[in-house]
PyMOL Python script that loads the backbone (N, CA, C, O; Angstrom):
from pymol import cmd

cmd.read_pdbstr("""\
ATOM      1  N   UNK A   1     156.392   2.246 122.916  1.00  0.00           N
ATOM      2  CA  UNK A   1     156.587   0.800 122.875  1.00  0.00           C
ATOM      3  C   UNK A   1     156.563   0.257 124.299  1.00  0.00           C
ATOM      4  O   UNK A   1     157.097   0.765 125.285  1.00  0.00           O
ATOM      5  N   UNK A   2     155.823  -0.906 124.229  1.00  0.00           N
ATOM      6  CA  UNK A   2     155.877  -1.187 125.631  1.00  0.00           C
ATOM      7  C   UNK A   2     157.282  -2.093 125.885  1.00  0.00           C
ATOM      8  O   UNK A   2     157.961  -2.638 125.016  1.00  0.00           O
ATOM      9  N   UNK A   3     157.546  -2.083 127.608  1.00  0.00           N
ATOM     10  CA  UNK A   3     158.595  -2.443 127.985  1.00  0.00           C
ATOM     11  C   UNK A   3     158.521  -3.483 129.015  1.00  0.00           C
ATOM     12  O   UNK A   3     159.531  -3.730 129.675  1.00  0.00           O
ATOM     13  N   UNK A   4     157.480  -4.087 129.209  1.00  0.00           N
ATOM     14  CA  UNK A   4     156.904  -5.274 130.253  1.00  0.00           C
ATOM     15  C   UNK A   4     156.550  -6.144 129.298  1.00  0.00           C
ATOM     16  O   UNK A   4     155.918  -5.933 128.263  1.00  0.00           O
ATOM     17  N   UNK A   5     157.104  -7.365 129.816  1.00  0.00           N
ATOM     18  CA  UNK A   5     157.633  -8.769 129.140  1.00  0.00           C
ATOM     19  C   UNK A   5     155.316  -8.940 128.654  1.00  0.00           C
ATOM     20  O   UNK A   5     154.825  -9.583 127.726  1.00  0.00           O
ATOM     21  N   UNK A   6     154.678  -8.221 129.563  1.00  0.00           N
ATOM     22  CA  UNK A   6     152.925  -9.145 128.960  1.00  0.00           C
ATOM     23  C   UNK A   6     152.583  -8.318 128.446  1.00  0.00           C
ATOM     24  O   UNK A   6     151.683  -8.663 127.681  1.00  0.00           O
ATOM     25  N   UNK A   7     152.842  -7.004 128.385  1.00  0.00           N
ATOM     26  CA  UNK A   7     152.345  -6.028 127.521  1.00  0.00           C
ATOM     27  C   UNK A   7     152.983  -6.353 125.636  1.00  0.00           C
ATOM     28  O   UNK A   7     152.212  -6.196 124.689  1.00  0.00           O
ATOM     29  N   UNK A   8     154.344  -6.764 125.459  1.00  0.00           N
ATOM     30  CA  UNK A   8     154.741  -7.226 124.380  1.00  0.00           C
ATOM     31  C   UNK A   8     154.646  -8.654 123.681  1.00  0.00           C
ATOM     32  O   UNK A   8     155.058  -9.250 122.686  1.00  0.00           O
ATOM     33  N   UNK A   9     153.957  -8.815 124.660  1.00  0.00           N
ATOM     34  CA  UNK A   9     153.121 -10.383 124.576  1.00  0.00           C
ATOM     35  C   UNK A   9     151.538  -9.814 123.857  1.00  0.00           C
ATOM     36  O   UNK A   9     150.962 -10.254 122.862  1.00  0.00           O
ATOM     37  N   UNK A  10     151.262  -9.044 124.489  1.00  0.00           N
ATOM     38  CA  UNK A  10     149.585  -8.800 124.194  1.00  0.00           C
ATOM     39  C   UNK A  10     149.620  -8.291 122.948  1.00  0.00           C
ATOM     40  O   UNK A  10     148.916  -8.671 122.013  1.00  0.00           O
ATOM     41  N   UNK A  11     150.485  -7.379 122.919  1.00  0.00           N
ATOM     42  CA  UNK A  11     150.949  -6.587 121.105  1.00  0.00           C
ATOM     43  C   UNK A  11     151.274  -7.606 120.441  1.00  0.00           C
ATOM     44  O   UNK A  11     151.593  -7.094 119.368  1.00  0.00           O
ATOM     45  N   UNK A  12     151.386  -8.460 120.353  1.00  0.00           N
ATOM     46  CA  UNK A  12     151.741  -9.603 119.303  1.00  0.00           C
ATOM     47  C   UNK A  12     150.452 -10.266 119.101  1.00  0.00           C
ATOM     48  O   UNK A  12     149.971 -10.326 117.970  1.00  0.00           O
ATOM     49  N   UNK A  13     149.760 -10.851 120.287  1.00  0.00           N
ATOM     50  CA  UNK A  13     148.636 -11.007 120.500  1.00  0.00           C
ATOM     51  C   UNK A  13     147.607 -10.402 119.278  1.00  0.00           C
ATOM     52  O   UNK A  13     147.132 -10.798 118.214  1.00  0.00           O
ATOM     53  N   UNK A  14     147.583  -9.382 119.992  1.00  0.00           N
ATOM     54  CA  UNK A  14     146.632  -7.965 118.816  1.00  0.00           C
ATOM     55  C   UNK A  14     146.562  -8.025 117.650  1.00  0.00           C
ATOM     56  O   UNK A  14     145.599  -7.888 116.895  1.00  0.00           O
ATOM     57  N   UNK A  15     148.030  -8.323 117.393  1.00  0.00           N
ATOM     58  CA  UNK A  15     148.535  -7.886 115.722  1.00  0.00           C
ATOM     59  C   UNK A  15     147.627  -9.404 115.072  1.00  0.00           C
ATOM     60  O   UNK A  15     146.736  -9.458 114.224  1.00  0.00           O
ATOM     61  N   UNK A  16     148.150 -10.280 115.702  1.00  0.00           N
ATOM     62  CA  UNK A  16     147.666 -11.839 115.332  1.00  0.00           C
ATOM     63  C   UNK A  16     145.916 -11.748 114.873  1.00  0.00           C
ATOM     64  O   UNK A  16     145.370 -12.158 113.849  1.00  0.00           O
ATOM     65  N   UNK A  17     145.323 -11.034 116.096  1.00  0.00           N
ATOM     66  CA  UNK A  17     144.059 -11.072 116.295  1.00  0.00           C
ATOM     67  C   UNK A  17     143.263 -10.567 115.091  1.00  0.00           C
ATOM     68  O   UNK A  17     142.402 -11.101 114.392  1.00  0.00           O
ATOM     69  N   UNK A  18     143.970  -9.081 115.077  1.00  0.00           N
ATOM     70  CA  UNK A  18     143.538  -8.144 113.919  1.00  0.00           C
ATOM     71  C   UNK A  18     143.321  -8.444 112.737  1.00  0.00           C
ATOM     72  O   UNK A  18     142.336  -8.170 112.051  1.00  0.00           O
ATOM     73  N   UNK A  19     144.480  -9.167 112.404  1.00  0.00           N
ATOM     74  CA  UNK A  19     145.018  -9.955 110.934  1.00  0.00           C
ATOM     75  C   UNK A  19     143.612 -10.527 110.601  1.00  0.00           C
ATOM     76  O   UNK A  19     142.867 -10.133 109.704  1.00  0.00           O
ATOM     77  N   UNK A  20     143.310 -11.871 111.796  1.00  0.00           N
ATOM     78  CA  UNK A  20     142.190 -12.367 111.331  1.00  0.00           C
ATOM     79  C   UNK A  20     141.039 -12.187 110.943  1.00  0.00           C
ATOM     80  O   UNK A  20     140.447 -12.706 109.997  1.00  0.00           O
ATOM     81  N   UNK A  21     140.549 -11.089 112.024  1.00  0.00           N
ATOM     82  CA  UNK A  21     139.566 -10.511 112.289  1.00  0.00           C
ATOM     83  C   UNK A  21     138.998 -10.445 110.689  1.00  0.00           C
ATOM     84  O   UNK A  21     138.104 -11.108 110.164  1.00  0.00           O
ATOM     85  N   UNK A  22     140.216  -8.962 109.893  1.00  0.00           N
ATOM     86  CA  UNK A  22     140.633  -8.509 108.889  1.00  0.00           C
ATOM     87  C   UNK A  22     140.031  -9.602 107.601  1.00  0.00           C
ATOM     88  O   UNK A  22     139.185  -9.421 106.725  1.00  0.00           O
ATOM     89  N   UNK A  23     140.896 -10.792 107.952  1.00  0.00           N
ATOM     90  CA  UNK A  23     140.416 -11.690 106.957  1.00  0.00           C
ATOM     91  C   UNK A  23     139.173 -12.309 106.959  1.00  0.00           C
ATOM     92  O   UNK A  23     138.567 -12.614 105.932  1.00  0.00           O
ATOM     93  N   UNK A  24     138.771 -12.505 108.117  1.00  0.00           N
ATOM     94  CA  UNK A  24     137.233 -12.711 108.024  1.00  0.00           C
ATOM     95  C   UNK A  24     135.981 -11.790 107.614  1.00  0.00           C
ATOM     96  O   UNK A  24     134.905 -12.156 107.142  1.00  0.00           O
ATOM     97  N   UNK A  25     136.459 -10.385 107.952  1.00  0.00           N
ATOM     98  CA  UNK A  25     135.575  -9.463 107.676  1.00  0.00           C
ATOM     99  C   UNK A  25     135.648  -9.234 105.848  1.00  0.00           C
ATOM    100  O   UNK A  25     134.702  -8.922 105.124  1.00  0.00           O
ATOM    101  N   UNK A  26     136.970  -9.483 105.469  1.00  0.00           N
ATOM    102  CA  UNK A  26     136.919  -9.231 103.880  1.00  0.00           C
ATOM    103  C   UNK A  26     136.264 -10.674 103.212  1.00  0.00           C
ATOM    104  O   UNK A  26     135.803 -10.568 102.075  1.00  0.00           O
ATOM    105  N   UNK A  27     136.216 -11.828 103.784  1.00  0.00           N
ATOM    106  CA  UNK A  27     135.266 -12.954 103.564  1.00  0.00           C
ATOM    107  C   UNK A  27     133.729 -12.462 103.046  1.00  0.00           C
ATOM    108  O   UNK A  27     133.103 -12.723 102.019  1.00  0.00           O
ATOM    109  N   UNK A  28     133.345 -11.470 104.459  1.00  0.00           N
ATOM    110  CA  UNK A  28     131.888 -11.142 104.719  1.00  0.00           C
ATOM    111  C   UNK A  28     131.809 -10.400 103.620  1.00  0.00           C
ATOM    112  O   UNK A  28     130.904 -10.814 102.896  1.00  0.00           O
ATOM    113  N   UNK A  29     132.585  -9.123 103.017  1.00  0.00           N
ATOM    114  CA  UNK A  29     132.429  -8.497 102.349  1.00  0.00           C
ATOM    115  C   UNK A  29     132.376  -9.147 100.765  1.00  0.00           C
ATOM    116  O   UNK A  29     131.380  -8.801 100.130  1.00  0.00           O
ATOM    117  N   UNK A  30     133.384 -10.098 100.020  1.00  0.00           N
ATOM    118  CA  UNK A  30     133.266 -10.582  99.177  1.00  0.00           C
ATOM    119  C   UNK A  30     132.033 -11.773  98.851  1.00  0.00           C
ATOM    120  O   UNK A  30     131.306 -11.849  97.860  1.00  0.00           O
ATOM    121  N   UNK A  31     132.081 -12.554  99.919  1.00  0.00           N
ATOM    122  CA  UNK A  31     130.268 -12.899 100.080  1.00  0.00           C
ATOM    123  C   UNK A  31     129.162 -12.217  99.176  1.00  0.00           C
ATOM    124  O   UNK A  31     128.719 -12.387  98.040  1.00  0.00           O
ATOM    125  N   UNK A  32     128.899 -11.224 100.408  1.00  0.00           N
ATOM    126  CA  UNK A  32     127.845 -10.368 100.178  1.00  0.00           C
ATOM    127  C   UNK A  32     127.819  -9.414  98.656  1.00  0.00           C
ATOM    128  O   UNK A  32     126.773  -8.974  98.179  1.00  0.00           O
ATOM    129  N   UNK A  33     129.221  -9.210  98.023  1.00  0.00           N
ATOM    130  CA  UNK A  33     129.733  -8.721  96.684  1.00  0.00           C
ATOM    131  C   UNK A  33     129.025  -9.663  95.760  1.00  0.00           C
ATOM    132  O   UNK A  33     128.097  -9.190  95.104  1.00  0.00           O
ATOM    133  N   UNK A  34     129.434 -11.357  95.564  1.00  0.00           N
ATOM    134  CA  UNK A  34     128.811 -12.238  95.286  1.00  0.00           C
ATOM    135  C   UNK A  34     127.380 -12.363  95.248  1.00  0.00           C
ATOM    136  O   UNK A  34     126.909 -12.670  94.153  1.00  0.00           O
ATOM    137  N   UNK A  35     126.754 -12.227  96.004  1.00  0.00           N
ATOM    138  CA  UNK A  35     125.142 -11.597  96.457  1.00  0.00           C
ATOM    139  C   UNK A  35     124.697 -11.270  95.358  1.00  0.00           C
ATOM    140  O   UNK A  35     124.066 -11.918  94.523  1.00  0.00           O
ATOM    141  N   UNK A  36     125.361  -9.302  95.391  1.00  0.00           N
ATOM    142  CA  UNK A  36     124.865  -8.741  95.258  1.00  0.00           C
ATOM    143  C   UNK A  36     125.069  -8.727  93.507  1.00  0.00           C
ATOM    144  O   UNK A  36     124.290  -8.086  92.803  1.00  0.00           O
ATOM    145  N   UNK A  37     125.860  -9.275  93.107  1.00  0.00           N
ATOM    146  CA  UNK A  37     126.373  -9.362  91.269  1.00  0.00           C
ATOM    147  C   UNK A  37     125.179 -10.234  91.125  1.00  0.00           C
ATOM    148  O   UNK A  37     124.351  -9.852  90.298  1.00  0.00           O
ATOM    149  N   UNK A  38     124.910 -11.419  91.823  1.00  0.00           N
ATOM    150  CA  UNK A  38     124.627 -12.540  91.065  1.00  0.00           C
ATOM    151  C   UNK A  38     122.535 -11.622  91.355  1.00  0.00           C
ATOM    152  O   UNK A  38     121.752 -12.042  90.503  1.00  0.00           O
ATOM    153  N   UNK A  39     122.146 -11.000  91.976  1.00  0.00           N
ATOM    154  CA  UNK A  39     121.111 -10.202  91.583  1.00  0.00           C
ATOM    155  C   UNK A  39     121.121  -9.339  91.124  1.00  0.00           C
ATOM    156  O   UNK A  39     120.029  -8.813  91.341  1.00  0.00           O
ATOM    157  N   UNK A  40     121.779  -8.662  90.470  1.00  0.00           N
ATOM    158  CA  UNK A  40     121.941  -7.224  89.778  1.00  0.00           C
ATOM    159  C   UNK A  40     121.997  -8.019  88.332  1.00  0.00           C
ATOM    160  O   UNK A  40     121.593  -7.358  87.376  1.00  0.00           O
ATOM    161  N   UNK A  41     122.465  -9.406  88.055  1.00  0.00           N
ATOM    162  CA  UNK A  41     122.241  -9.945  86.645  1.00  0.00           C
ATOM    163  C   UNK A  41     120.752 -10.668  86.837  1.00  0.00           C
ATOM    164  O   UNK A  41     120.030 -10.552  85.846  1.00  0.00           O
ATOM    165  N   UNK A  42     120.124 -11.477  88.083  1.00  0.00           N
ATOM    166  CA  UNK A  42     118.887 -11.250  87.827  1.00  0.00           C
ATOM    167  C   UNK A  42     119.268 -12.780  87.832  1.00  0.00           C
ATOM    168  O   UNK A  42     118.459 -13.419  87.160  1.00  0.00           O
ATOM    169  N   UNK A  43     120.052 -13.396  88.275  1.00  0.00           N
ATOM    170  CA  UNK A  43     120.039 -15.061  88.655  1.00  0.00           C
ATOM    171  C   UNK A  43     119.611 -15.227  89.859  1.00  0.00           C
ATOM    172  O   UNK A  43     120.438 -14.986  90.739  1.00  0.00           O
ATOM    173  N   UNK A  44     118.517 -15.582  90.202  1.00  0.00           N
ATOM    174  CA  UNK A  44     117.848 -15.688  91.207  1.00  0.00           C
ATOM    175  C   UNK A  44     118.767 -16.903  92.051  1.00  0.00           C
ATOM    176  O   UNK A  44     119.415 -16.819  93.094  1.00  0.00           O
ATOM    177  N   UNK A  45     118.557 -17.888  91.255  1.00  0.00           N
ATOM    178  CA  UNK A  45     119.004 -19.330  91.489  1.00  0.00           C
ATOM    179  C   UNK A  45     121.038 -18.676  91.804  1.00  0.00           C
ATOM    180  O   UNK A  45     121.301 -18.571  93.002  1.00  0.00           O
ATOM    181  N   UNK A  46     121.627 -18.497  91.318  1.00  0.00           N
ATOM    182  CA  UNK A  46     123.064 -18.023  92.024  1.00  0.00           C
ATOM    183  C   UNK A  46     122.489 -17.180  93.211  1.00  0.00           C
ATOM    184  O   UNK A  46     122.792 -17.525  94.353  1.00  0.00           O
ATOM    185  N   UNK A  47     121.678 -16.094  93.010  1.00  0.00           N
ATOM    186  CA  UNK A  47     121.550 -15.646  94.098  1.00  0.00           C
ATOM    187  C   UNK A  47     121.158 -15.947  95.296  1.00  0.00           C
ATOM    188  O   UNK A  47     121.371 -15.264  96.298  1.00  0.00           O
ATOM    189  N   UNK A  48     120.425 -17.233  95.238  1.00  0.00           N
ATOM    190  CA  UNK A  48     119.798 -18.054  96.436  1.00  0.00           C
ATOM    191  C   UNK A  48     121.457 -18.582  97.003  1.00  0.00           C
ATOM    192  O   UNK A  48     121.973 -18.597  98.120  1.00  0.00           O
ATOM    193  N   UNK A  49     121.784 -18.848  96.089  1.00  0.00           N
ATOM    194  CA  UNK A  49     123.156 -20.010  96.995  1.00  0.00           C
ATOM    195  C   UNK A  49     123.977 -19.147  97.535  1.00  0.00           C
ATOM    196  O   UNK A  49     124.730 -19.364  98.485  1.00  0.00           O
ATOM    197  N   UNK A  50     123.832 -18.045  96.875  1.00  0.00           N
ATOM    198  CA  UNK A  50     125.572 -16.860  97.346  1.00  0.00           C
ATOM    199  C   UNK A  50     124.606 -16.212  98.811  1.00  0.00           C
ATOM    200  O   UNK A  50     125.172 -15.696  99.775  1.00  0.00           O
ATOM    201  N   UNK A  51     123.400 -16.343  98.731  1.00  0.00           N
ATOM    202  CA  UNK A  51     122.729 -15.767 100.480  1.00  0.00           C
ATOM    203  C   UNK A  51     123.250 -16.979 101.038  1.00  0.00           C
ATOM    204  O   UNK A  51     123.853 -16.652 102.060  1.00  0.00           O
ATOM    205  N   UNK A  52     123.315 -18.236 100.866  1.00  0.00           N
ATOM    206  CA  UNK A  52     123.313 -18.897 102.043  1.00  0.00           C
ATOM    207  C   UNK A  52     124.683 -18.805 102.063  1.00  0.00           C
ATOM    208  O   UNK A  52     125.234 -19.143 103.110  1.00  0.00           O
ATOM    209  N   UNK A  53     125.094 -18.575 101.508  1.00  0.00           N
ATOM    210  CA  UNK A  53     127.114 -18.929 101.451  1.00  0.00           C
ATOM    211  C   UNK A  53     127.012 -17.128 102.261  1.00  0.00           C
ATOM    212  O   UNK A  53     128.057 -16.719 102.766  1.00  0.00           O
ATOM    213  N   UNK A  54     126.495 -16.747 102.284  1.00  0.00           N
ATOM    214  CA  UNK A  54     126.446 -15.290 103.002  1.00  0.00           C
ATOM    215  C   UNK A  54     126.692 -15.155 104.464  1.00  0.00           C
ATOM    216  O   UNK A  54     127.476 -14.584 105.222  1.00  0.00           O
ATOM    217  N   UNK A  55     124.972 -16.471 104.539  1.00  0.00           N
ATOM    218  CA  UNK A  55     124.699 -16.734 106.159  1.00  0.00           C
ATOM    219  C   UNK A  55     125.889 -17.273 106.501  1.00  0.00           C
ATOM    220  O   UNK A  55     126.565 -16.743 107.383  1.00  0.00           O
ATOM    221  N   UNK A  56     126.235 -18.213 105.956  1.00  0.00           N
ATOM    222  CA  UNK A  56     127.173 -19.025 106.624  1.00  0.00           C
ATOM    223  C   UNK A  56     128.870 -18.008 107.177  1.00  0.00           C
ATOM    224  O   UNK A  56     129.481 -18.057 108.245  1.00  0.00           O
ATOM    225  N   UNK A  57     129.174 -17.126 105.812  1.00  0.00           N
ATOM    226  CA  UNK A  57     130.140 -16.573 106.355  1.00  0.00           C
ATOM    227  C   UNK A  57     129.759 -15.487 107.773  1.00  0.00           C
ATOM    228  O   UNK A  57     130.522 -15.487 108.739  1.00  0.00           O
ATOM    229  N   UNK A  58     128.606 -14.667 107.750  1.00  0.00           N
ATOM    230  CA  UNK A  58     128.123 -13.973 108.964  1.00  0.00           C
ATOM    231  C   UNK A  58     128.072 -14.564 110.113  1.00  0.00           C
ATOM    232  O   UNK A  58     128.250 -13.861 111.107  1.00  0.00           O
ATOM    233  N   UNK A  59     127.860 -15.750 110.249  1.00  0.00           N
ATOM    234  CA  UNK A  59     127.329 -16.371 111.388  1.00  0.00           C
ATOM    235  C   UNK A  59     128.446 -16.960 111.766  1.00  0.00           C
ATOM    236  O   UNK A  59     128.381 -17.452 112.893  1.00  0.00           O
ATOM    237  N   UNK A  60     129.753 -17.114 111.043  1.00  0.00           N
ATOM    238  CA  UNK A  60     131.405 -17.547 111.210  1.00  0.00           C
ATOM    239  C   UNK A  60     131.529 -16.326 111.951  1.00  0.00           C
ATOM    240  O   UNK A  60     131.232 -16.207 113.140  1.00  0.00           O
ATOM    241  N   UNK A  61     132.055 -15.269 111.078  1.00  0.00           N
ATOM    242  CA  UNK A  61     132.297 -13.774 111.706  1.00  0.00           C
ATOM    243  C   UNK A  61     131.442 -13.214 113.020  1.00  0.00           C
ATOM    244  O   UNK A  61     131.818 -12.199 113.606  1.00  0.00           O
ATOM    245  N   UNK A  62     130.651 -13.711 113.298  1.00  0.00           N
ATOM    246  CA  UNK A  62     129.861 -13.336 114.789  1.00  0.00           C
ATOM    247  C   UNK A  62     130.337 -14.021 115.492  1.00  0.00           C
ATOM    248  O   UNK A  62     130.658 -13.466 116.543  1.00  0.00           O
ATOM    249  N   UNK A  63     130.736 -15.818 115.385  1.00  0.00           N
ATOM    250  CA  UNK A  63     130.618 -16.938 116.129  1.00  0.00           C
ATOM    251  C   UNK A  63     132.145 -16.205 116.777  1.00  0.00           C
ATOM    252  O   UNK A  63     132.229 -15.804 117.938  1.00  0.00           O
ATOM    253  N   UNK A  64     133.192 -16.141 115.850  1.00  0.00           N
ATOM    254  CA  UNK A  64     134.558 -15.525 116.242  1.00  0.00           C
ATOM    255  C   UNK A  64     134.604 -14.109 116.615  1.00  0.00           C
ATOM    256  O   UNK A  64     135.704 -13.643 116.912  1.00  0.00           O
ATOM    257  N   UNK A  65     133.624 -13.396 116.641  1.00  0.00           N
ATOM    258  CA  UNK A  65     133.913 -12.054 117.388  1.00  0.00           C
ATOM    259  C   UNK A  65     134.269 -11.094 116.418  1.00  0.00           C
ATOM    260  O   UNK A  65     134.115  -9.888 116.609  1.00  0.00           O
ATOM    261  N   UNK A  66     134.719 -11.558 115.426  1.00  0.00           N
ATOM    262  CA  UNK A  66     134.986 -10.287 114.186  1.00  0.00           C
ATOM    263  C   UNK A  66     133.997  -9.033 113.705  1.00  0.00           C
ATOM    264  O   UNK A  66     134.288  -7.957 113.182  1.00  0.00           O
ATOM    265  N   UNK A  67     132.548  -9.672 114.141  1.00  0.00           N
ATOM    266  CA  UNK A  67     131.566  -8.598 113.678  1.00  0.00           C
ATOM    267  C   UNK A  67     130.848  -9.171 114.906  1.00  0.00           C
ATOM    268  O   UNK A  67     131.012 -10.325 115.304  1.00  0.00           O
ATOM    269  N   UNK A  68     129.611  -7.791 115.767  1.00  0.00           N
ATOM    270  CA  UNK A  68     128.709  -8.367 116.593  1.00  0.00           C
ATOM    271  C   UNK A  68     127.872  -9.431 116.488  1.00  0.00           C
ATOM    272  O   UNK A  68     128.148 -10.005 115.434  1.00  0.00           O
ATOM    273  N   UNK A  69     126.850 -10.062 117.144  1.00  0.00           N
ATOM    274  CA  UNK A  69     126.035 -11.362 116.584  1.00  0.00           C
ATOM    275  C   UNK A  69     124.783 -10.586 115.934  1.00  0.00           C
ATOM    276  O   UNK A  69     124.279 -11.087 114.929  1.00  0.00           O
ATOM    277  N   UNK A  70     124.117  -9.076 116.590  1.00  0.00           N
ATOM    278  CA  UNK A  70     122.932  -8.335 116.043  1.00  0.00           C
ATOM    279  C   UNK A  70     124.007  -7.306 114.642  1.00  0.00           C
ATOM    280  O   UNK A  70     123.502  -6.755 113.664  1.00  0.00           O
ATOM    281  N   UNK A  71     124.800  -7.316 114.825  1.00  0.00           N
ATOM    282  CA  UNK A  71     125.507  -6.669 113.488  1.00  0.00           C
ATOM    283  C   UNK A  71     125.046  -7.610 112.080  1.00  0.00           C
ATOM    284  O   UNK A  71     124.414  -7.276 111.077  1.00  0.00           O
ATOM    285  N   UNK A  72     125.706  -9.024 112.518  1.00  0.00           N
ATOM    286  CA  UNK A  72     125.390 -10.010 111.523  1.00  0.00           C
ATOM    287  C   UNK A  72     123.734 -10.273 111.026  1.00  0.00           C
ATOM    288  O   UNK A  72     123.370 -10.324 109.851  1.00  0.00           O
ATOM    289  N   UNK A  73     122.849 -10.424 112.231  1.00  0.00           N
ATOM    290  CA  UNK A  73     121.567 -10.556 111.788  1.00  0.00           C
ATOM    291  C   UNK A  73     121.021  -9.583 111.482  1.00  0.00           C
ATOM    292  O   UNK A  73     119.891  -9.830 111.061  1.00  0.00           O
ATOM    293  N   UNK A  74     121.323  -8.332 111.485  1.00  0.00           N
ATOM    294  CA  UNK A  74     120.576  -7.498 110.780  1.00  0.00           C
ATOM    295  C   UNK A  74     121.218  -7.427 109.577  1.00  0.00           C
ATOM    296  O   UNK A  74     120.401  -7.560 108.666  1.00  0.00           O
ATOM    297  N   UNK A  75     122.200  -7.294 109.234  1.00  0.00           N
ATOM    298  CA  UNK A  75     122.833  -7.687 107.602  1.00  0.00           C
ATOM    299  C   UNK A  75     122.019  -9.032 107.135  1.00  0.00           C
ATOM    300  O   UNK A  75     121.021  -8.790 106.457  1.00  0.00           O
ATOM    301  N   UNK A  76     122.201  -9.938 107.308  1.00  0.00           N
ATOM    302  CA  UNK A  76     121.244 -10.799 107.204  1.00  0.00           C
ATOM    303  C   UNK A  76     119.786 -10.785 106.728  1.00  0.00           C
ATOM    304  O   UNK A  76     119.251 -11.452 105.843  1.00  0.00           O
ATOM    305  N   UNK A  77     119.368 -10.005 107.414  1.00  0.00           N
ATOM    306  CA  UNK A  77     117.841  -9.492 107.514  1.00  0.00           C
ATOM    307  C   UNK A  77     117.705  -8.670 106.000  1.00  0.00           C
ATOM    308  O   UNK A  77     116.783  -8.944 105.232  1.00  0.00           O
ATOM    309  N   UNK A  78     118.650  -7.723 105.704  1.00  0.00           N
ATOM    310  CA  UNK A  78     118.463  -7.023 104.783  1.00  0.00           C
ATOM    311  C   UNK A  78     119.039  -7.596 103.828  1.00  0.00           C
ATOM    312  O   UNK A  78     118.647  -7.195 102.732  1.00  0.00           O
ATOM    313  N   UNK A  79     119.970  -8.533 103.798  1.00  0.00           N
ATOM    314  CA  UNK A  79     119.793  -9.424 102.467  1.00  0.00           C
ATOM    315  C   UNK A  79     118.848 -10.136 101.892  1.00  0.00           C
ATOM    316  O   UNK A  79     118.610 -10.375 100.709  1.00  0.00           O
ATOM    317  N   UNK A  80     118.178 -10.543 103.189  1.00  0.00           N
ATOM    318  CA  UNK A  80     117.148 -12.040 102.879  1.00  0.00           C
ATOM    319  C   UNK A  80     116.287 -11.341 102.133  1.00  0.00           C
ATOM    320  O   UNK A  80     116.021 -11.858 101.048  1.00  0.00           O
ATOM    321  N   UNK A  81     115.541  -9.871 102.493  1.00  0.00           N
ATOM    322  CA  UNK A  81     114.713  -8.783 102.507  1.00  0.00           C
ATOM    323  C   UNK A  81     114.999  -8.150 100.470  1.00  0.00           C
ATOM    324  O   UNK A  81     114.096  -8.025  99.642  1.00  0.00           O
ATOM    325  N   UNK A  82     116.331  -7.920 100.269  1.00  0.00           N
ATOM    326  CA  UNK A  82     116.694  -7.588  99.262  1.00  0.00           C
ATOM    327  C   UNK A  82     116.083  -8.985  98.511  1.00  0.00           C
ATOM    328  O   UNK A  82     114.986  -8.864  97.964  1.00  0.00           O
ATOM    329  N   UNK A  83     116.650 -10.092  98.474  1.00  0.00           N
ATOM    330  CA  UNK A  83     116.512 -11.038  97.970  1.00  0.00           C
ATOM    331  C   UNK A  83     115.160 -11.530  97.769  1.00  0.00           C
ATOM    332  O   UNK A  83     114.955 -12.308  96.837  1.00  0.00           O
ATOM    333  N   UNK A  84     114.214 -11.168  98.533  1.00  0.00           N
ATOM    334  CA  UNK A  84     112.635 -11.325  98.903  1.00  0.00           C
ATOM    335  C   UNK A  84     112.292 -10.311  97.581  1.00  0.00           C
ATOM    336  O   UNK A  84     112.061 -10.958  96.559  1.00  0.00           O
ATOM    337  N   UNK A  85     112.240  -9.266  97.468  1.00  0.00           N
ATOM    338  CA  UNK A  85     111.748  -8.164  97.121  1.00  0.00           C
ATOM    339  C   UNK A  85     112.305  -8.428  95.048  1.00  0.00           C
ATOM    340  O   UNK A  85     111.690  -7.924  94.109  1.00  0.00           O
ATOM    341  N   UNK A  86     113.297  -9.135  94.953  1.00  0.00           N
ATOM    342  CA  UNK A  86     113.825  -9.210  93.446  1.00  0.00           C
ATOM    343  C   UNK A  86     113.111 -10.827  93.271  1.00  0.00           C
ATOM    344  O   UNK A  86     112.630 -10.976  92.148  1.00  0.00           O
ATOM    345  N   UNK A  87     113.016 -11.642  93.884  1.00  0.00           N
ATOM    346  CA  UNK A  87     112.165 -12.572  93.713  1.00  0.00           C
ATOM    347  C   UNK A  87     110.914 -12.486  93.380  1.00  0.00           C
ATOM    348  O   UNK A  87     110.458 -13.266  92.544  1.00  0.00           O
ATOM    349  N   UNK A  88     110.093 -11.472  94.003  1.00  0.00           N
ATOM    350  CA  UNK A  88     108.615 -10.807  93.808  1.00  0.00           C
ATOM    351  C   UNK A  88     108.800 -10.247  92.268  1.00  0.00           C
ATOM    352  O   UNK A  88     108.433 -10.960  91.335  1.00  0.00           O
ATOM    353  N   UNK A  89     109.415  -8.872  92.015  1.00  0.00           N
ATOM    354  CA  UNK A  89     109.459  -8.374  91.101  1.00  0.00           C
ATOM    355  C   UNK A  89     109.993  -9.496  90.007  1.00  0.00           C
ATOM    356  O   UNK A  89     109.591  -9.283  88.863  1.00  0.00           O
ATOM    357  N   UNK A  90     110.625 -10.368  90.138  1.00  0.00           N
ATOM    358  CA  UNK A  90     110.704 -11.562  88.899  1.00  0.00           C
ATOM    359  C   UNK A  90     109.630 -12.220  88.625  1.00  0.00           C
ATOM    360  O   UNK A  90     109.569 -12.598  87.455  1.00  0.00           O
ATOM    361  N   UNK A  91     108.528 -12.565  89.468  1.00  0.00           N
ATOM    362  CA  UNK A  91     107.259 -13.091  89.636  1.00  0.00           C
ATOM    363  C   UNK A  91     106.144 -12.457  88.703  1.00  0.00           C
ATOM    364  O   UNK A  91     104.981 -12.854  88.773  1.00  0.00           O
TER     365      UNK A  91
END
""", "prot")
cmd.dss("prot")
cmd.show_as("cartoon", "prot")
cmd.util.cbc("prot")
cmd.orient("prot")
């Protein structure tokens, strides 16, 4: 345990930080869950809106540091890509 008045400052800090981080990253994950249901039933049209509700949470989670900014766009990439590829095969 630390014993300097900024070191028990920064641990509080951390804990605060983490929390969020935490909650933003389980955002990204339930998102992309959303995604991935609403194409596995083959609703294209849900599935268009739950990508952009996707982008939007990735590009939150990069903007705040929770996930890298090339972490996010390549997730990105392979959604749009997934989403490309079940659009064709519906065609």
């Amino acid at each position: 345990m630390a014993n300097i008045k900024s070191a028990k400052k920064r641990i509080r800090q951390t804990r605060v930080r983490t929390l969020r981080n935490r909650i933003r990253k389980t955002m990204v994950r339930t998102a992309i869950r959303r995604f991935e249901d609403a194409l596995n039933r083959g609703d294209l049209e849900a599935a268009e809106m739950a990508l952009r509700f996707c982008y939007a949470r990735l590009d939150r989670a990069a903007q705040k540091g929770a996930i890298h900014r090339n972490n996010a766009s390549r997730r990105k990439s392979r959604l749009a890509h997934r989403f490309q590829k079940a659009k064709q095969a519906a065609s």
